[in-house]
C-alpha positions in Angstrom: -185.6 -165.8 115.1 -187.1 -164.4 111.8 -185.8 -165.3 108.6 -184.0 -161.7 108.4 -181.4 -162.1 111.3 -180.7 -165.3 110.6 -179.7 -164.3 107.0 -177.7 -161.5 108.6 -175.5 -163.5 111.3 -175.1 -165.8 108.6 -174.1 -163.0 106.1 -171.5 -162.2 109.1 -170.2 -165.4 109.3 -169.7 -165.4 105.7 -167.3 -162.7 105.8 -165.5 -162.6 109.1 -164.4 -166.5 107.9 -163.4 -165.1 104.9 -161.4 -162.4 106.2 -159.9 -164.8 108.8 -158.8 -167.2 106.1 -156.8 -164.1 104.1 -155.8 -162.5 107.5 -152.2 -164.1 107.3 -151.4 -162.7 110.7 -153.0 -159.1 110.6 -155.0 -157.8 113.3 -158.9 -157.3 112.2 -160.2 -153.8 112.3 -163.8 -154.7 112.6 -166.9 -152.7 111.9 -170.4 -152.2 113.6 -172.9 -150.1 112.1 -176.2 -148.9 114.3 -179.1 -146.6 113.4 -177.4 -143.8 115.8 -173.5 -144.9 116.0 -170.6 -146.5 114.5 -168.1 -148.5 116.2 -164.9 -150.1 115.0 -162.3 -152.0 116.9 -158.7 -153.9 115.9 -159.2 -157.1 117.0 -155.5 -159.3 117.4 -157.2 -163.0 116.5 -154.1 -164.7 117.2 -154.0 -163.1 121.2 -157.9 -162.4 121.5 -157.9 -159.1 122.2 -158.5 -155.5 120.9 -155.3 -153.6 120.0 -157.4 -150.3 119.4 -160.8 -149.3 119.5 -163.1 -145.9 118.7 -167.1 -144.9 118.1 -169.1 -141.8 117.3 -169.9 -142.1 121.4 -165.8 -141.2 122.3 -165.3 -138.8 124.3 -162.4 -137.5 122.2 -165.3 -137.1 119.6 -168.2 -135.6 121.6 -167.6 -132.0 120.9 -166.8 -132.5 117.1 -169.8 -134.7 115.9 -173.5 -133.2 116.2 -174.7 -136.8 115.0 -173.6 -140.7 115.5 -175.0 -142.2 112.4 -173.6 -139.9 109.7 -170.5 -140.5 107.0 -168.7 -137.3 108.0 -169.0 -139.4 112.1 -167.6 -142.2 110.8 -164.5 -140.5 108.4 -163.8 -138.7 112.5 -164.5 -142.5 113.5 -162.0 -143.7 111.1 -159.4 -141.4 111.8 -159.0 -141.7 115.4 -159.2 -145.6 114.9 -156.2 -145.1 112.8 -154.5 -142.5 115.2 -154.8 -144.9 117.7 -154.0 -148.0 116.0 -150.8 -146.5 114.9 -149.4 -145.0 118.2 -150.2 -149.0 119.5 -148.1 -150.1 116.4 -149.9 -151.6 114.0 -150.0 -150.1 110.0 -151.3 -153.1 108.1 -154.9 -155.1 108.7 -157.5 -156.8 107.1 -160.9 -155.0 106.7 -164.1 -157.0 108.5 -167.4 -154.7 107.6 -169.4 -157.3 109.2 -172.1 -158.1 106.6 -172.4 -154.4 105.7 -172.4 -153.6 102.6 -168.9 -151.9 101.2 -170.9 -148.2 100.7 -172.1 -144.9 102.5 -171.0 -145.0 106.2 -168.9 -148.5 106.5 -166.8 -146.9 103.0 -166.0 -143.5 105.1 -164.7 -144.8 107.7 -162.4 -147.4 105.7 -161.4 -144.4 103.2 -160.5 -142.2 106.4 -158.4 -144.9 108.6 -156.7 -145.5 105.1 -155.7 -141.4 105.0 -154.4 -141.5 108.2 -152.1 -144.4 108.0 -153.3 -148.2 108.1 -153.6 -149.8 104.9 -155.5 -152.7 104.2 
Protein backbone atom coordinates (compact mmCIF):
# COMPACT_ATOMS: atom_id res chain seq x y z
CA UNK A 1 0.00 0.00 0.00
CA UNK A 2 1.46 3.57 -0.64
CA UNK A 3 2.18 5.83 2.01
CA UNK A 4 -1.12 7.86 1.08
CA UNK A 5 -3.86 5.19 1.96
CA UNK A 6 -2.28 4.08 4.76
CA UNK A 7 -2.32 7.73 6.17
CA UNK A 8 -5.98 7.83 5.19
CA UNK A 9 -7.43 4.45 6.94
CA UNK A 10 -5.34 5.63 9.64
CA UNK A 11 -6.89 9.19 9.51
CA UNK A 12 -10.28 7.05 9.61
CA UNK A 13 -9.45 5.24 12.54
CA UNK A 14 -8.55 8.28 14.19
CA UNK A 15 -11.89 9.63 14.03
CA UNK A 16 -14.40 6.88 14.00
CA UNK A 17 -12.53 5.88 17.61
CA UNK A 18 -13.05 9.17 18.60
CA UNK A 19 -16.53 9.43 17.82
CA UNK A 20 -17.12 6.02 19.33
CA UNK A 21 -15.58 7.07 22.54
CA UNK A 22 -18.15 10.42 22.74
CA UNK A 23 -21.02 8.34 21.15
CA UNK A 24 -22.65 7.64 24.71
CA UNK A 25 -25.22 5.46 23.04
CA UNK A 26 -26.15 7.45 19.75
CA UNK A 27 -26.41 5.85 16.52
CA UNK A 28 -23.48 7.05 14.04
CA UNK A 29 -24.58 8.74 10.92
CA UNK A 30 -21.52 7.98 8.89
CA UNK A 31 -20.19 9.64 5.78
CA UNK A 32 -18.54 8.39 2.45
CA UNK A 33 -17.33 10.82 -0.02
CA UNK A 34 -16.38 9.54 -3.82
CA UNK A 35 -15.28 11.44 -6.93
CA UNK A 36 -19.00 10.92 -8.44
CA UNK A 37 -21.29 10.19 -5.11
CA UNK A 38 -22.00 10.68 -1.58
CA UNK A 39 -23.26 8.13 0.66
CA UNK A 40 -24.23 8.40 4.33
CA UNK A 41 -25.73 5.76 6.66
CA UNK A 42 -26.94 5.61 10.59
CA UNK A 43 -25.09 3.00 11.81
CA UNK A 44 -26.65 1.60 15.62
CA UNK A 45 -22.97 0.37 17.12
CA UNK A 46 -24.47 -1.09 19.94
CA UNK A 47 -26.92 -3.62 17.54
CA UNK A 48 -24.49 -3.55 14.37
CA UNK A 49 -26.74 -2.43 12.06
CA UNK A 50 -27.93 0.54 9.84
CA UNK A 51 -31.01 2.31 11.21
CA UNK A 52 -31.22 4.51 7.85
CA UNK A 53 -29.30 4.98 4.88
CA UNK A 54 -29.38 7.39 1.53
CA UNK A 55 -26.75 8.44 -1.59
CA UNK A 56 -26.87 10.68 -4.60
CA UNK A 57 -27.52 7.07 -6.48
CA UNK A 58 -31.35 6.79 -4.55
CA UNK A 59 -33.80 6.28 -6.55
CA UNK A 60 -35.99 8.80 -4.59
CA UNK A 61 -33.14 11.19 -5.85
CA UNK A 62 -32.64 10.24 -9.49
CA UNK A 63 -34.90 12.77 -11.00
CA UNK A 64 -33.80 15.70 -8.79
CA UNK A 65 -29.89 15.58 -8.99
CA UNK A 66 -28.14 16.08 -12.56
CA UNK A 67 -24.78 15.32 -10.70
CA UNK A 68 -23.53 12.84 -7.61
CA UNK A 69 -20.53 14.64 -6.52
CA UNK A 70 -21.88 18.18 -5.92
CA UNK A 71 -22.86 20.15 -2.48
CA UNK A 72 -26.34 20.96 -3.60
CA UNK A 73 -26.43 16.44 -4.05
CA UNK A 74 -25.34 16.03 -0.81
CA UNK A 75 -27.76 19.00 1.09
CA UNK A 76 -30.76 16.47 -1.12
CA UNK A 77 -28.45 13.60 0.41
CA UNK A 78 -28.67 15.06 3.79
CA UNK A 79 -32.19 15.64 3.91
CA UNK A 80 -33.55 12.40 2.94
CA UNK A 81 -30.99 10.79 5.44
CA UNK A 82 -32.72 12.87 7.97
CA UNK A 83 -36.35 12.16 6.61
CA UNK A 84 -35.65 8.79 6.91
CA UNK A 85 -33.82 8.63 10.11
CA UNK A 86 -36.61 10.40 11.71
CA UNK A 87 -39.67 8.32 10.53
CA UNK A 88 -37.30 5.15 11.96
CA UNK A 89 -37.04 7.26 15.31
CA UNK A 90 -34.02 8.47 15.85
CA UNK A 91 -33.38 12.67 16.43
CA UNK A 92 -29.99 12.77 18.14
CA UNK A 93 -26.42 11.18 16.68
CA UNK A 94 -22.94 11.62 16.58
CA UNK A 95 -21.38 12.91 13.31
CA UNK A 96 -18.50 10.34 11.70
CA UNK A 97 -17.11 12.27 8.33
CA UNK A 98 -14.73 9.54 7.97
CA UNK A 99 -11.27 11.35 7.64
CA UNK A 100 -12.89 14.05 5.47
CA UNK A 101 -12.30 17.12 6.15
CA UNK A 102 -15.31 19.20 7.95
CA UNK A 103 -15.82 21.54 4.54
CA UNK A 104 -17.56 21.69 0.92
CA UNK A 105 -19.63 18.48 0.30
CA UNK A 106 -19.26 16.43 3.81
CA UNK A 107 -20.45 20.25 5.58
CA UNK A 108 -23.68 20.25 3.23
CA UNK A 109 -24.87 17.39 3.94
CA UNK A 110 -24.34 17.67 7.91
CA UNK A 111 -25.93 21.39 7.61
CA UNK A 112 -29.01 19.82 5.66
CA UNK A 113 -29.73 16.58 7.97
CA UNK A 114 -29.34 19.23 10.84
CA UNK A 115 -32.41 21.50 8.93
CA UNK A 116 -34.47 18.65 8.68
CA UNK A 117 -34.44 17.31 12.19
CA UNK A 118 -31.38 15.24 13.67
CA UNK A 119 -29.05 17.19 15.73
CA UNK A 120 -25.76 16.31 16.50
Amino acid sequence: MTNSIIRTQRRKQRTRFAVKASAHGRPRLSVFRSGRHIYAQIIADDDGRTVAAASSIDTDLKGKLKVGASKAAAAEVGKLLAERAVKAGVKEVVFDRGGYMFHGRVKALADAAREAGLSF
